[in-house]
C-alpha positions as CSV (number, residue, x, y, z in Angstrom):
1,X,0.0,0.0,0.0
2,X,3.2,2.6,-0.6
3,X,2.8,5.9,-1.3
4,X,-1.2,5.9,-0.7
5,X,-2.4,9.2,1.5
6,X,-4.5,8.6,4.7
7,X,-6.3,11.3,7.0
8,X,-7.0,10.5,10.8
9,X,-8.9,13.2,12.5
10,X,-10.2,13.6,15.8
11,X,-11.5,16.7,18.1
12,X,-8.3,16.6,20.0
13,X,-4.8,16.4,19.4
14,X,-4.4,14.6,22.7
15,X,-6.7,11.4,21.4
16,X,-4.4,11.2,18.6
17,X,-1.3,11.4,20.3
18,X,-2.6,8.9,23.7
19,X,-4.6,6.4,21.6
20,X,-3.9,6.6,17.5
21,X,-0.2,7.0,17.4
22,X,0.9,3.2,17.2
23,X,-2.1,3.4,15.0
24,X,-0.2,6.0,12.7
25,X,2.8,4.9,12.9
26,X,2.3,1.5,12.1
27,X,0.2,3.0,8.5
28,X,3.8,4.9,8.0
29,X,6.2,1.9,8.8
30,X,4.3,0.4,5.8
31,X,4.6,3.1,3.4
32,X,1.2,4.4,3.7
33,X,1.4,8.4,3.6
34,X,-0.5,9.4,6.8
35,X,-1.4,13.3,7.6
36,X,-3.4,13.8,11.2
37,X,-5.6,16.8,11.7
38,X,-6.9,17.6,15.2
39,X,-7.8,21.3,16.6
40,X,-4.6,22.7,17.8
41,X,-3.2,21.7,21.8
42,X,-0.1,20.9,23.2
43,X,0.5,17.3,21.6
44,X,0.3,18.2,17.8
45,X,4.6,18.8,18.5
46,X,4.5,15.5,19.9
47,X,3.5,13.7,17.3
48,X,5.7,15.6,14.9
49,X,8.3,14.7,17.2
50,X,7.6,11.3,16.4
51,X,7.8,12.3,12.5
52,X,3.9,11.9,11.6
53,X,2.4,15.1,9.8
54,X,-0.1,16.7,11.6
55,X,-1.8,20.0,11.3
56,X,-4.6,22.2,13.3
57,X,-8.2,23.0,12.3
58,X,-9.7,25.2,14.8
59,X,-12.8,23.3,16.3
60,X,-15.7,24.5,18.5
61,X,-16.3,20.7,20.6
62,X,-19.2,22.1,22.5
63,X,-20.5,24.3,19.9
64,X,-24.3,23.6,19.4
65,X,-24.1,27.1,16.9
66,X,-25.8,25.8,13.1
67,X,-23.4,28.3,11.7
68,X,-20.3,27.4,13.3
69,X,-20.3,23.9,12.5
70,X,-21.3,24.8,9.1
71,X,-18.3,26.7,8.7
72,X,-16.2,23.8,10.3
73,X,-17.4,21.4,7.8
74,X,-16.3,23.9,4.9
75,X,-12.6,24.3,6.1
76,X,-12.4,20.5,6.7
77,X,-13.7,19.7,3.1
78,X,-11.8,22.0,1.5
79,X,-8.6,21.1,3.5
80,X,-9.5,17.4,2.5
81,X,-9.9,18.3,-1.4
82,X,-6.4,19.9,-0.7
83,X,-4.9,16.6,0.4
84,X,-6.5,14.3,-1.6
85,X,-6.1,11.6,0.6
86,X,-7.5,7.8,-0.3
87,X,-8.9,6.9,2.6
88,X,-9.9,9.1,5.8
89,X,-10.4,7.8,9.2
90,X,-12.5,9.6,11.9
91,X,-13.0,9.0,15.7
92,X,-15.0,9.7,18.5
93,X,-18.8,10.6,17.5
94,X,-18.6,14.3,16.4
95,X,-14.6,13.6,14.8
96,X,-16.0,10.3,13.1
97,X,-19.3,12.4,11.2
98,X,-17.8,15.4,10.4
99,X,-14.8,13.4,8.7
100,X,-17.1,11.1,7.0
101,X,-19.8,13.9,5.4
102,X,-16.3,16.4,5.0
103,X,-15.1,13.4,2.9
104,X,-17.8,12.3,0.8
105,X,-18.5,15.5,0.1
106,X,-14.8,15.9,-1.0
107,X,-15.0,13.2,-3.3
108,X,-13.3,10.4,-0.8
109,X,-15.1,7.0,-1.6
110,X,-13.1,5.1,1.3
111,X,-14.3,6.5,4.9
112,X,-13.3,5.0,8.3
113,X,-15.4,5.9,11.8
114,X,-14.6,4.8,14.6
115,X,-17.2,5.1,17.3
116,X,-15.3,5.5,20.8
117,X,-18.5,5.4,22.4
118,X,-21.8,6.5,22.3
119,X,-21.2,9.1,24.8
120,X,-23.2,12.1,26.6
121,X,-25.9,12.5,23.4
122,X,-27.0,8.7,24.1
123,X,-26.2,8.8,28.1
124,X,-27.5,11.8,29.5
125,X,-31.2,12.6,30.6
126,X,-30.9,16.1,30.4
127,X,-32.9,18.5,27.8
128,X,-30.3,19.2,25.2
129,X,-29.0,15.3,25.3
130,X,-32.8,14.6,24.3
131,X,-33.0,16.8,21.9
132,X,-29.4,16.6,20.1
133,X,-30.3,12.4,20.1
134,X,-32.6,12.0,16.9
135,X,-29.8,14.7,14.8
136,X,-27.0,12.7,15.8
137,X,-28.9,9.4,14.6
138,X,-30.0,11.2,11.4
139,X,-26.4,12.3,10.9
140,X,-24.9,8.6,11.6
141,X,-27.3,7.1,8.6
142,X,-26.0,10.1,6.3
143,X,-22.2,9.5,6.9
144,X,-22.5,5.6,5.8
145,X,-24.1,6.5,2.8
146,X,-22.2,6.7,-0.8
147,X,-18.8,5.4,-1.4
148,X,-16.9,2.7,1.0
149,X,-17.9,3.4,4.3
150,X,-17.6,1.3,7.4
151,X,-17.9,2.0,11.2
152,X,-15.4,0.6,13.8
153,X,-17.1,-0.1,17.1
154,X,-15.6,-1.3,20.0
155,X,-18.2,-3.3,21.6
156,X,-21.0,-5.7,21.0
157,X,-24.2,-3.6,22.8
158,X,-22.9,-0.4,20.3
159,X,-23.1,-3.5,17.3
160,X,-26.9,-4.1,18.7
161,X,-27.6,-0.1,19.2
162,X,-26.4,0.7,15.8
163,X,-28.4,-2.1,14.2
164,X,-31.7,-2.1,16.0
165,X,-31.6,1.8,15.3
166,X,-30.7,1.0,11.5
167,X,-27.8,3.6,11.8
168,X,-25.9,1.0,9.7
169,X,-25.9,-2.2,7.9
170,X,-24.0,-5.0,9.4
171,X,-21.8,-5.2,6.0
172,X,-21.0,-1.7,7.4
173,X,-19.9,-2.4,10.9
174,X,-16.4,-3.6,11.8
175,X,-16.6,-5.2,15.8
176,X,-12.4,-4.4,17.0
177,X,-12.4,-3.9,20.8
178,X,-10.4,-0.9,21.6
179,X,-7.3,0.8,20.7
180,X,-5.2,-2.0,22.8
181,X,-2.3,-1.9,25.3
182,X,1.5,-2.1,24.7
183,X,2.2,-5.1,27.4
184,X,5.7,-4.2,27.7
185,X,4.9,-0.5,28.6
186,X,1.6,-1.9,31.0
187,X,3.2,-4.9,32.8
188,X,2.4,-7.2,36.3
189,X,6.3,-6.5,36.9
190,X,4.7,-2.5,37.4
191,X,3.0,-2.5,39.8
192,X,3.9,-2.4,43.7
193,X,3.2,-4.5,46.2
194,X,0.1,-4.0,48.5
195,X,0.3,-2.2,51.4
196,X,-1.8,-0.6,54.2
197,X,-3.6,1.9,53.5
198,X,-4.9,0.6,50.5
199,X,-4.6,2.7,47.2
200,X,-8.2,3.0,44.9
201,X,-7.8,4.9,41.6
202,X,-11.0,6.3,39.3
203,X,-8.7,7.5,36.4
204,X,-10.9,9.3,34.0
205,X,-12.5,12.6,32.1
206,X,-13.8,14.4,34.8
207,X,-17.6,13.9,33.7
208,X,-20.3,13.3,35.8
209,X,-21.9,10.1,33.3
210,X,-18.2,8.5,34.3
211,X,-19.8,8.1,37.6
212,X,-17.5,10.2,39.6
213,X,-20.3,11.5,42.1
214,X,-21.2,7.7,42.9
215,X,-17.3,7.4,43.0
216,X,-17.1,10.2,45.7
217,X,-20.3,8.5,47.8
218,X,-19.0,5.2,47.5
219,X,-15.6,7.0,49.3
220,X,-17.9,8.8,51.9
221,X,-19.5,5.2,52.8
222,X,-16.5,3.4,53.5
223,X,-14.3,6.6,55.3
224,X,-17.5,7.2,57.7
225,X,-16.5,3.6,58.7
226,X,-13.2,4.0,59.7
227,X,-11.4,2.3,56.9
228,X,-7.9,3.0,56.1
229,X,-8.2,3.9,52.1
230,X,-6.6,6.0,50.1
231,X,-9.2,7.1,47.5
232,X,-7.1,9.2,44.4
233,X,-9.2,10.8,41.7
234,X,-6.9,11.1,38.7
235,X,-8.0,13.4,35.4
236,X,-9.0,16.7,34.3
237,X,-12.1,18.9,33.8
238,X,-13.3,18.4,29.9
239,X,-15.0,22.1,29.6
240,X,-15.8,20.7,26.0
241,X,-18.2,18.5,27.0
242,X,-21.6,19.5,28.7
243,X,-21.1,16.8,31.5
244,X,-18.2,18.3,32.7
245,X,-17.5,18.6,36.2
246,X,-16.7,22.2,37.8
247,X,-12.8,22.7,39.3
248,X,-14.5,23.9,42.7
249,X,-16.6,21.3,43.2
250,X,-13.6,19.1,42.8
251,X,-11.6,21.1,44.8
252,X,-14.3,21.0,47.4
253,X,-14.1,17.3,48.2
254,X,-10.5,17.6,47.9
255,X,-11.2,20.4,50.7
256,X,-13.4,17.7,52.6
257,X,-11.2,15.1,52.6
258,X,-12.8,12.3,50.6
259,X,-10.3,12.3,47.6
260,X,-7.2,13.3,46.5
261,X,-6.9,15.2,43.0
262,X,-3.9,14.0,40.9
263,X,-5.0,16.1,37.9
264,X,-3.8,15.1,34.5
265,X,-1.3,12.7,35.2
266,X,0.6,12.0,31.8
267,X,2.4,8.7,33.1
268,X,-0.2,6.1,33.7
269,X,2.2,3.4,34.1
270,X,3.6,4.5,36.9
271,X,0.5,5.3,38.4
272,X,-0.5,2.3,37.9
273,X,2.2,0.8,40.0
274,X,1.6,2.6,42.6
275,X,-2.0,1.7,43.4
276,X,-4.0,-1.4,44.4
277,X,-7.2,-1.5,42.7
278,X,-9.0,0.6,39.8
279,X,-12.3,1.5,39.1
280,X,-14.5,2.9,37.0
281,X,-18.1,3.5,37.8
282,X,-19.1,4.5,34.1
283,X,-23.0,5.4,32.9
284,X,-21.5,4.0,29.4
285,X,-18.1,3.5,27.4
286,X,-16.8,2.1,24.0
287,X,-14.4,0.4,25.9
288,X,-12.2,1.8,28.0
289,X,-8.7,2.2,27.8
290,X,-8.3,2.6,31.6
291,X,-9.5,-0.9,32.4
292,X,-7.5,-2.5,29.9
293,X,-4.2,-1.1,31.2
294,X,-5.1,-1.2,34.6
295,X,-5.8,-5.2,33.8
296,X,-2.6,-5.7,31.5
297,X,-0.3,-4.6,35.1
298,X,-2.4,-7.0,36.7
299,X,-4.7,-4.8,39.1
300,X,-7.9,-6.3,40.2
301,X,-10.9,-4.2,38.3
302,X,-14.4,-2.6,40.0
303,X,-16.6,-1.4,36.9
304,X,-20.8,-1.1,36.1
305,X,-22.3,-3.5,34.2
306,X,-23.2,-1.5,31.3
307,X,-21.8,-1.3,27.8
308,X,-17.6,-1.0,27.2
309,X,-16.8,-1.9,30.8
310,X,-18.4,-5.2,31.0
311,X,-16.4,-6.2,27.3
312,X,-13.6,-6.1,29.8
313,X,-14.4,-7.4,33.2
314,X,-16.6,-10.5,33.8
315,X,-17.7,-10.2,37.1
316,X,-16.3,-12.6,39.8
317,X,-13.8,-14.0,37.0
318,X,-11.3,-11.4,36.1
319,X,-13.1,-8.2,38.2
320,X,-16.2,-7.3,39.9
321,X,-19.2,-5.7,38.2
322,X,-21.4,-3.2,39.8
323,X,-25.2,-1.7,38.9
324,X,-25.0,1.7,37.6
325,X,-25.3,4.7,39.3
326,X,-25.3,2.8,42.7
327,X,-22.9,4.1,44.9
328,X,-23.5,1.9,48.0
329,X,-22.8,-0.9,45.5
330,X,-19.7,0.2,44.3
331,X,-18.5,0.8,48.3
332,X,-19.4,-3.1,48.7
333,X,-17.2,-3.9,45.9
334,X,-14.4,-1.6,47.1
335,X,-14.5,-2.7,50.8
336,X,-14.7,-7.1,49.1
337,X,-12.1,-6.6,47.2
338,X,-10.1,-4.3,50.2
339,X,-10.5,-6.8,52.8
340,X,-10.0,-10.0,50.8
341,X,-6.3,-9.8,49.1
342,X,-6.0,-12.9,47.5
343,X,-9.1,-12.6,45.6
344,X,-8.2,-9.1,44.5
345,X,-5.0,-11.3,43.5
346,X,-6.1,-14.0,41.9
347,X,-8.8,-11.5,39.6
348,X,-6.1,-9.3,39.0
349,X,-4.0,-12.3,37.3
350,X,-6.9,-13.0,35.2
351,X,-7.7,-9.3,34.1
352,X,-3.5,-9.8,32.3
353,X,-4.1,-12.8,31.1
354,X,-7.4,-11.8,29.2
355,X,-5.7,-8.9,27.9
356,X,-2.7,-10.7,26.5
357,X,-5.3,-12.4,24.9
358,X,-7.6,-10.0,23.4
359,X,-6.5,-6.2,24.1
360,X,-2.9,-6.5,22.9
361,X,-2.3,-3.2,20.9
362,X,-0.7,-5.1,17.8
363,X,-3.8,-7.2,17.7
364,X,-6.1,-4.3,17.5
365,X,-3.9,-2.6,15.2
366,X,-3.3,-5.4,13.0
367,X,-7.7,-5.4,13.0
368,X,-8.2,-1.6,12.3
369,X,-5.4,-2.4,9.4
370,X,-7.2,-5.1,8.0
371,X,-10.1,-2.6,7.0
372,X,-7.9,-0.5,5.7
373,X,-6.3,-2.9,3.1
374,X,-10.1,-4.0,2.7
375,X,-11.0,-0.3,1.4
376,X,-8.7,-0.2,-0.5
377,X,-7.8,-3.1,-2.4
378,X,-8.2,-1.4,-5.8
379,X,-6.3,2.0,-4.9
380,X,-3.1,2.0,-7.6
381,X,0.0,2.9,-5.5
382,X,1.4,6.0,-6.1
């Protein structure tokens, strides 16, 4: 496939660099010419660090303004009739549209989405969730239409979603389970030994549907009773998304004593290794990237049984699954798994060995490159 020119876009140059670069580099290893395109942030130098081309298109993420996203769409179809690429390849919901309708629009027959997860349109109760729901539906059908199109999703309850909603055809949908884990980089050999107090991580987006507020309860529960945890809340505020959580109300239960704010940490690995159980208390996911490297340095997982996390823990075999949105749950599963070390042990061996089965990064990669080659398998090299 020398010499033939690929797009990946996403709303942030952070996704690209965290979770598409082995992705990228892997296309330009075999000869593929490969140009990302992401707003503009402070990773975009990364990855042209790492020799990829990348370059910034200013994008509004929470913009609900008919007229900015109009004009959005127009720079990013006439920056893609500029590159001519092959083949482009968007992610997450608003990256993986825009780049599909940019690109047929452009005249681009091959068109990649991959669906990180359904996210706050299809989790959220609120007004402007229910009312942005049926658009985003109407504009899924439209960016499958014309050309080669296919959409990557990463679990099977997204598969059902997307079929019993007819959003696509299932000659259109591609099932590849996340964006996988390097297992040299996420390793058992990581992490330290337990100790007293124990050490509970929630690494995520600070969004309320990634169940941090349960998180916080569940810590209230179990500190009331005079355990000796450490609870850590590792992440950031995403203002770009409407179910962001506010710095002083973080700050405030930092202020209370519940939970102690790491922030955006940029080495997970050594996080990792530091702590003695993860968990992620999610409304929904694709499938997420926390519990899979959490898993590959052998940490026993705590996760809701809802769509993404359970593609990764099976409850009582490799981790512990939890209702949603039930945070006294969640500070039963916590206290199990606190109080009885060789299960969390023995589950946290079974969380590596799944991922060295299914999760390993060249797996997924060699997956997401098989759809490429099956685009296309009729493109001349240049």
């Amino acid at each position: 496939m020398a010499g033939i020119k690929v797009i990946l876009f996403a709303n942030t140059d952070w996704y690209l660099y965290n979770f598409r670069r082995s992705l990228a580099l892997e296309l330009q290893a075999r000869g593929y010419d490969v140009l990302l395109i992401s707003p503009p942030g402070n990773f975009g130098a990364k990855l042209m660090a790492l020799g990829l081309s990348w370059k910034p298109l200013t994008m509004r993420r929470r913009s609900l303004n008919p007229l900015n996203e109009f004009r959005f769409l127009l720079q990013l179809i006439r920056l893609i009739r500029r590159e001519k690429p092959a083949l482009v390849h968007g992610f997450t919901i608003k990256g993986a549209i825009y780049g599909s309708i940019a690109s047929r629009i452009a005249g681009v027959r091959a068109r990649i989405m991959s669906i990180d997860g359904l996210g706050y349109v299809f989790t959220s109760n609120d007004k402007v969730a229910g009312i942005l729901r049926p658009v985003v539906r109407m504009l899924l059908r439209q960016s499958l239409r014309g050309g080669r199109a296919k959409v990557i999703l990463l679990n099977s309850d997204d598969v059902s979603q997307f079929l019993e909603d007819r959003l696509a055809r299932l000659d259109q949908i591609r099932l590849i389970r996340g964006v996988g884990v390097d297992l040299n980089l996420f390793s058992r050999s990581s992490t330290a030994s337990t100790g007293t107090p124990s050490r509970v991580l929630l690494a995520a987006r600070l969004l309320w549907d990634k169940g941090v507020g349960e998180y916080i309860q569940a810590c209230r529960y179990l500190l009331a009773q005079g355990r000796e945890i450490r609870f850590l809340l590792a992440g950031s505020s995403d203002l770009g998304n409407p179910a962001a959580i506010p710095e002083d109300v973080i700050r405030a239960w930092v202020n209370e004593g519940i939970v102690e704010w790491l922030g955006h940490v940029s080495d997970m690995r050594a996080l990792l290794g530091s702590v003695d159980l993860v968990v992620l208390p999610s409304y929904r996911e694709g499938l997420p990237t926390i519990l899979v490297e959490a898993a590959a340095c052998g940490l026993p997982l705590i996760a809701t049984d809802v769509p993404g996390c359970r593609e990764v823990v099976t409850d009582g075999a490799d981790g512990l699954l939890v209702p949603v949105r039930d945070a006294r749950a969640l500070a039963c599963a916590i206290a199990r798994l606190t109080d009885d070390r060789p299960l969390a042990a023995r589950l946290g061996a079974a969380a590596r060995r799944k991922v060295e089965l299914f999760f390993d990064e060249r797996i997924v990669t060699q997956l997401t490159l098989g759809v490429y080659e099956e685009l296309l398998i009729d493109v001349p090299r240049r």
